[in-house]
C-alpha positions as CSV (number, residue, x, y, z in Angstrom):
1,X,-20.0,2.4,-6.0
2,X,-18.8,-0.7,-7.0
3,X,-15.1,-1.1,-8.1
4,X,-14.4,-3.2,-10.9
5,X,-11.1,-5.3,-11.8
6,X,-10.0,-2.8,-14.1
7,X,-10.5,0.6,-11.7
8,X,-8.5,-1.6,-9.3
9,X,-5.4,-2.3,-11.2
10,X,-2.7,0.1,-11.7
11,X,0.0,1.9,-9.5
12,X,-0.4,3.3,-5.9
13,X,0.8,5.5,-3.7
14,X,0.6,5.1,0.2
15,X,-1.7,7.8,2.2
16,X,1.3,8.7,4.7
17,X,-1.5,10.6,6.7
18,X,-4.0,7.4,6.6
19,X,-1.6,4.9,6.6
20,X,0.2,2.9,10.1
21,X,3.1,1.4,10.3
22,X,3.1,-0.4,13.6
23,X,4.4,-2.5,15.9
24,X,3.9,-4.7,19.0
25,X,6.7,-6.3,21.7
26,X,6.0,-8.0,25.4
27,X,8.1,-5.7,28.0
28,X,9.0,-7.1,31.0
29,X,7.0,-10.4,29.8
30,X,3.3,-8.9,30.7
31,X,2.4,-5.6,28.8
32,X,2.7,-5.0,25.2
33,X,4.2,-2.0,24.3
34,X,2.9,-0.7,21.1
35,X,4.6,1.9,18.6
36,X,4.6,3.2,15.1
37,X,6.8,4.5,12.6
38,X,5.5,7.9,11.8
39,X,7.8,9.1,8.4
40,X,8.1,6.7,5.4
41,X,7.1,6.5,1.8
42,X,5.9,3.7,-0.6
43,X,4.2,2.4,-3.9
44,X,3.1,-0.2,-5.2
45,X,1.7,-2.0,-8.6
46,X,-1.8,-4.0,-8.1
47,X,-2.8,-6.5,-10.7
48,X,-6.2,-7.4,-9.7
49,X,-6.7,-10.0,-12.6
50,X,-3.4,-11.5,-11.8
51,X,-2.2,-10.6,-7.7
52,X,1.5,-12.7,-8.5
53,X,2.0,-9.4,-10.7
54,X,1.3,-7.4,-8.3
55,X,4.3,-5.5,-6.5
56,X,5.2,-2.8,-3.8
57,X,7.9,-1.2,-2.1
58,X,8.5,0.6,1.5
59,X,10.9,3.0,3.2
60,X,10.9,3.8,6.9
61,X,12.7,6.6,8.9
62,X,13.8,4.8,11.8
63,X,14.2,8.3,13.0
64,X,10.7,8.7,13.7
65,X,9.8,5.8,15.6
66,X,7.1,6.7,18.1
67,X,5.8,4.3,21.1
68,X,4.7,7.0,23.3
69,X,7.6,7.7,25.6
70,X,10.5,9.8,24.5
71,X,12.8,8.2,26.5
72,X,12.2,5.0,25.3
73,X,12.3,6.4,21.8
74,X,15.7,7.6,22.4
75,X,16.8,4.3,23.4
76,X,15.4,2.7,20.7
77,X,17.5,4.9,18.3
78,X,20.5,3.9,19.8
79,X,23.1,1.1,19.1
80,X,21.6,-1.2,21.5
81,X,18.8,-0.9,18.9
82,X,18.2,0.4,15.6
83,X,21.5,2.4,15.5
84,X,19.7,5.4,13.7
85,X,22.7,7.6,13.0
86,X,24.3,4.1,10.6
87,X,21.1,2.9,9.4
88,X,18.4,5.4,9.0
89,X,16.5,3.8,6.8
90,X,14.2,0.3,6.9
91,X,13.5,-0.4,3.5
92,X,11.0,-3.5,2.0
93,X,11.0,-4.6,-1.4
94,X,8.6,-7.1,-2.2
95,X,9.2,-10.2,-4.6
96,X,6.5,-12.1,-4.6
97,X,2.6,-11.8,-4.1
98,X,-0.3,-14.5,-4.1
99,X,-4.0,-14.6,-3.8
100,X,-4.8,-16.4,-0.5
101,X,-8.8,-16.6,-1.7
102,X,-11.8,-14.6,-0.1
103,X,-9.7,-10.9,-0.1
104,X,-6.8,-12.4,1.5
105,X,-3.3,-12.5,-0.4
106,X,0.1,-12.6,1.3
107,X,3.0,-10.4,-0.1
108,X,7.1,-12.0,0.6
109,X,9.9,-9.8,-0.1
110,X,12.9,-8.5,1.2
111,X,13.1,-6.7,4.9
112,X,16.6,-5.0,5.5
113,X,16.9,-3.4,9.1
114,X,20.8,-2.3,10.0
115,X,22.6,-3.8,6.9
116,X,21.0,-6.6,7.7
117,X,18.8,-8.4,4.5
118,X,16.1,-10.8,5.3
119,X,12.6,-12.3,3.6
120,X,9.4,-12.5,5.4
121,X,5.8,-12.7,4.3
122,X,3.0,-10.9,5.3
123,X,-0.5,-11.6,5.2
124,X,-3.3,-8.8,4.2
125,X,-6.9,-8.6,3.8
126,X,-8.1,-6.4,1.5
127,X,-10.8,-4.0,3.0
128,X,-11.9,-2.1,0.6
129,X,-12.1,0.3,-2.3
130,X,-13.3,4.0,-2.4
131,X,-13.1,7.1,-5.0
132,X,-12.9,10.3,-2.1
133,X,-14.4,13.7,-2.5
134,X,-11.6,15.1,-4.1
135,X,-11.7,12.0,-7.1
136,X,-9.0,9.5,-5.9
137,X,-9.0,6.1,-6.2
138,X,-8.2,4.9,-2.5
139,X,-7.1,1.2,-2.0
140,X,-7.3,-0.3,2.1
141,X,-5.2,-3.4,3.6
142,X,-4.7,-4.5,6.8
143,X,-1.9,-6.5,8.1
144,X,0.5,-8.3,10.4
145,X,3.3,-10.4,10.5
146,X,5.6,-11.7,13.4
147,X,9.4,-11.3,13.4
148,X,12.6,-12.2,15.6
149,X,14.4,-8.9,16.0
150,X,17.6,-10.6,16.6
151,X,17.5,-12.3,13.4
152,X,18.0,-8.5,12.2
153,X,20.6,-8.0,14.8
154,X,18.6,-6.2,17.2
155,X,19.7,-8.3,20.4
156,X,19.7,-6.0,23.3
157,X,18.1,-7.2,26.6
158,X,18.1,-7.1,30.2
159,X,17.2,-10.2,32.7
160,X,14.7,-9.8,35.0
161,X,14.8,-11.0,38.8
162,X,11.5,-12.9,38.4
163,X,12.8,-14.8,35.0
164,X,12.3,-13.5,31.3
165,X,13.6,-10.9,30.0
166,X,12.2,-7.1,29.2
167,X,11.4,-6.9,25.9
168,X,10.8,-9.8,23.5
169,X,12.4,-11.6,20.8
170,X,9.4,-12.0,19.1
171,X,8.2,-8.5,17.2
172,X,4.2,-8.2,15.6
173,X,4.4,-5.8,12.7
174,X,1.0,-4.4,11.8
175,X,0.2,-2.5,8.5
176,X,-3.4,-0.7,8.1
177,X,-2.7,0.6,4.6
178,X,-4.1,3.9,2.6
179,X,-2.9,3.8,-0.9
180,X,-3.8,6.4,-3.5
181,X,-4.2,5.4,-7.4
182,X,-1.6,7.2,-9.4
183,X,-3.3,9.7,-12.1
């Protein structure tokens, strides 16, 4: 079925159950140590005829970070990271969006993580429209973006004997997006 600009438009919710919020850091400057945010909530407004009116908004439980390990989970809770039990919540609000051409559009907004307010961009390909069995309009995007942590604050590290450090500064963020259409 082919979606036209007009199906397309409208307000959106995110798929919690089809939806990743994820992430990606270097430990001990040779692995990558991938994770995912497992609780949050979000909407958003696409304009299809015009993407700069387009709009969304996001809100993570830090709470429910999950890379796998439960110790390391733990630590990441703590004040050498997110400091859960102060800031439970990362929260995105979005204040700008652009067509990039050929399904591509990048969204810029505001990222807050620990009291801490900052704007990045992130770049997303649209993959794709779909009504499911039970009659809902379902929206796809996929996405990354790269962030310093410590620009949020987030500074804990160790040396290591060989050089480096154990986990890097440099964070990848990576959204794959399921978004139902708002009756």
């Amino acid at each position: 079925m082919t979606t036209t600009v007009s199906q397309l438009t409208g307000d959106y919710t995110l798929d919690t159950t089809h939806t990743r919020l994820g992430f990606v850091a270097r430990h001990a400057m040779v692995t990558k140590v991938r994770g995912a945010f497992t609780e949050f909530s979000g909407t958003a407004h696409l304009d299809a005829e015009d993407p700069t009116r387009s709009s969304a908004q996001l809100t993570i439980q830090v709470a429910s970070i999950d890379t796998g390990n439960d110790q390391r989970d733990e630590h990441l809770r703590t004040n050498d990271f997110f400091e859960v039990a102060t800031y439970p919540e990362i929260t995105f609000v979005s204040t700008s969006a652009e067509s990039l051409g050929d399904d591509q559009y990048r969204l810029t907004g505001d990222l807050t993580i620990k009291g801490t307010t900052k704007p990045v961009s992130v770049d997303f390909e649209y993959t794709g429209t779909a009504v499911d069995p039970f009659g809902n309009t379902r929206v796809g995007f996929e996405g990354k973006t790269v962030l310093n942590r410590k620009d949020w604050g987030i500074a804990w590290n160790a040396a290591l004997d060989t050089g480096g450090v154990l986990v890097s500064e440099k964070i990848t963020l990576e959204f794959d997006v399921s978004a139902v259409k708002n009756a």
